[in-house]
N, C-alpha and C positions, 0 to 999 in steps of 0.2 A: 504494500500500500504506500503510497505517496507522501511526504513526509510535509505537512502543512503549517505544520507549527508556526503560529505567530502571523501568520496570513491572517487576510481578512475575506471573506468571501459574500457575495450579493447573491441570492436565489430567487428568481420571478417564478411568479405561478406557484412558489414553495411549498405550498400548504396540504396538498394531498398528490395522490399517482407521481409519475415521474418526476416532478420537482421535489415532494418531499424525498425520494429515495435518493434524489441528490444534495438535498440538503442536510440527510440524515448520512451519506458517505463523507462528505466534505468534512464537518461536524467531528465524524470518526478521527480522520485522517489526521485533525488537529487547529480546523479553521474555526478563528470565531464566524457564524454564519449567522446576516441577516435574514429571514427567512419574509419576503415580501409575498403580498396576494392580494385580493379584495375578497377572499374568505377568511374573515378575521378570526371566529372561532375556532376553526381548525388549523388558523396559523398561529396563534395563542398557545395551543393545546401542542402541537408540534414543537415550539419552541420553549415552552414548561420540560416537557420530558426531553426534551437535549440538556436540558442545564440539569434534571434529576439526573442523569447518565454523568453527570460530568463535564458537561462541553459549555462552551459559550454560548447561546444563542440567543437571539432576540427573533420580534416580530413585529414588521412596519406596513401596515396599509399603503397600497403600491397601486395605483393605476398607472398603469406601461403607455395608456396613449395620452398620457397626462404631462405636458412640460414642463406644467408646475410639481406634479406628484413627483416626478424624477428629481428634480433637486430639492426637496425637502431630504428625499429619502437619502440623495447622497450627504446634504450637511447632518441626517440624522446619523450616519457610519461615520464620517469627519468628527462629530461630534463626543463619539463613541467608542472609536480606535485610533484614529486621527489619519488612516490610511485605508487604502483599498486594493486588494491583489486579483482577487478574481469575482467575475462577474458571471454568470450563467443566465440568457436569455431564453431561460423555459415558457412562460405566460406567452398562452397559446389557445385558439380555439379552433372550431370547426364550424363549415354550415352545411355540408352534407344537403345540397341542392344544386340542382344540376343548371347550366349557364342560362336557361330561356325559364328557369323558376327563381333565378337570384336578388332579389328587389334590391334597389343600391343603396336603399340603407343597410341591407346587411352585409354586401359587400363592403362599404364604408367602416362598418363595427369590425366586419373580422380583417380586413388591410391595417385601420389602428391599429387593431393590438397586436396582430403578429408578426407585421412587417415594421407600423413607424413607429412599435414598440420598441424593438429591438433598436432601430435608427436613433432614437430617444435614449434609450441605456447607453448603447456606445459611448455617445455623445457626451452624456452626463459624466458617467465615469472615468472615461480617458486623461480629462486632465487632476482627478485624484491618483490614478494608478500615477500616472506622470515624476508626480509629487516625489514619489518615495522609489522612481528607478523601474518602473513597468509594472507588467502583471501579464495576467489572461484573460483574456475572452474567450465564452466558448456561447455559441449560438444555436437553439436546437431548430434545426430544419426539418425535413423528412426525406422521405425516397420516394416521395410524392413529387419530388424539386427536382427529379430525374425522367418523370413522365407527364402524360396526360391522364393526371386526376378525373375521375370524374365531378369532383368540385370545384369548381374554377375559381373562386375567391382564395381557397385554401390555397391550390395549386401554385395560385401566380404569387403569394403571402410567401411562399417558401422558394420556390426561385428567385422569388427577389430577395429573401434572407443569404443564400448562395452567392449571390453577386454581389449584395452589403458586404459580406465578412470577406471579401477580397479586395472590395476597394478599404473596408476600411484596418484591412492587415496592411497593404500597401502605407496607407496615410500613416500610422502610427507605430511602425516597424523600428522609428529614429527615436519615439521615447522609449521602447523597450517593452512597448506593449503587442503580443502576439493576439491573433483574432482567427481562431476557428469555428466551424464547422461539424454538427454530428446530427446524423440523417436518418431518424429510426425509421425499422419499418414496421411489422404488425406487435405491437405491445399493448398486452394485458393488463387492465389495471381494473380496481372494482366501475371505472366510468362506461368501461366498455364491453365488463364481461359477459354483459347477453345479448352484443349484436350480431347482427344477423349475416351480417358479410364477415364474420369471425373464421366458419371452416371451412367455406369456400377460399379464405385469405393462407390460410395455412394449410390446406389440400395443395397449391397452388406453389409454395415455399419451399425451396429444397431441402432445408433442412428440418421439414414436418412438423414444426412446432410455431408459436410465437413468441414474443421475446419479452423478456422482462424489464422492468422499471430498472431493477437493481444493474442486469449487465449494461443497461445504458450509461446508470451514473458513476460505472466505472470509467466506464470511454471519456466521461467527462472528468472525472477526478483524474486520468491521466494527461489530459489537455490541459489540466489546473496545474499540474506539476511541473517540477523540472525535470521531470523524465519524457518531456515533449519539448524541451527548449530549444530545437531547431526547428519548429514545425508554426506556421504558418500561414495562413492563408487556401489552409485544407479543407476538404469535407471528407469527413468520415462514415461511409456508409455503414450501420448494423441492423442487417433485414434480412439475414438466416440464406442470403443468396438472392434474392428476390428481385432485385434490380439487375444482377450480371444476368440474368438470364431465365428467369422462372420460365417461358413461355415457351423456348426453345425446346428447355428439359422437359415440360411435357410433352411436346414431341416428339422426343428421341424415345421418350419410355412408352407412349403408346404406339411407337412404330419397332419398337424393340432394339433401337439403340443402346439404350441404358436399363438398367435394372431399374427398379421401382421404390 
């Protein structure tokens, strides 16, 4: 595990599914961890039992498409620690509608928060990591930012998250702050475990399962790290195979190129 100590770490979306598992590995690894959401109960309750564990942690009400909510919440960490090493742009939504049912408000909701969410963090934080000689970013995109989603707001929210974290690796490579990328693909959490495109999605996966909260906030604690200190401006696919080629392998195996 990644050795954190003394970091300070920002987590969006924090409060439950994949961002709490990342704020609950970070946490581990030795970061004090603000645990941001606009589920304030559950981010309360999350960062109560980190600090019963032993860890640092707090919890700050966070709206991501908010210019103001971002610099509260960073002079709330300046405040706090006096520094900022890693940032994780989890706080993310879906709308699961397809391009001729998407009303533009709700393309307008879900672009805020998962794209000029992210654009808003960046921003915000970069010149605190600054301060104290760099940090991390790590940006959660999908492997939906690899295709044609059947959701087009989602879709175009995460290629453009892809293309953020390269221009803005590029931009901020000279203060010492690196900017990735990590690309889930079918993960399990209680938000999702009785949807209906679940074993069609993992029928489909070469590696016949889906994937958990936990192996993703690993990939992220290793971007957190300096066990990734040459790495930049990457994306990190983890989708059990599903982007190199799910559609092909079913091919091969229902024509009997591959075993099953």
């Amino acid at each position: 595990m990644a050795n954190l100590k003394d970091r300070v770490a920002i987590v969006t979306g924090g409060s439950r599914g994949q961002g709490e598992a990342e704020a609950r590995l970070l946490a581990e690894a030795g970061a004090a961890v603000m645990v941001c959401d606009v589920l304030e109960a559950e981010g309360e309750a999350l960062a109560g039992a980190l600090r019963a564990q032993g860890h640092e942690a707090r919890f700050l009400t966070l709206d991501v498409s908010s210019g103001e909510s971002w610099k509260n919440a960073i002079e709330a960490v300046r405040g706090w620690k006096g520094r900022l090493d890693v940032l994780v742009n989890n706080a993310g939504i879906i709308n699961r509608k397809s391009l001729n049912d998407t009303p533009l408000e709700a393309w307008e909701r879900l672009i805020g928060i998962n794209l000029t969410g992210t654009f808003l963090g960046i921003q915000a934080a970069a010149p605190l990591m600054r301060e104290n000689g760099g940090g991390s970013i790590v940006n959660i995109s999908s492997n939906s930012a690899f295709s044609g989603h059947y959701d087009p707001a989602y879709t175009a929210s995460k290629w453009g998250v892809r293309g953020l974290t390269r221009t803005a690796a590029m931009e901020y490579v000279s203060w010492g702050i690196r900017v990735n990328s990590v690309c889930p693909g079918l993960i399990v959490t209680g938000l999702n475990a009785n949807a209906p495109h679940l074993q069609p999605m993992i029928g489909l996966t070469p590696m016949k399962r889906s994937g958990t909260p936990e192996e993703v906030a690993k990939l992220v604690l290793f971007l957190a790290g300096e066990d990734s200190s040459f790495i930049t401006g990457e994306d990190f696919l983890i989708d059990g195979g599903f982007t190199s080629g799910a559609g092909y392998r079913r091919v091969a195996v229902e024509t009997g190129l591959y075993e099953s």
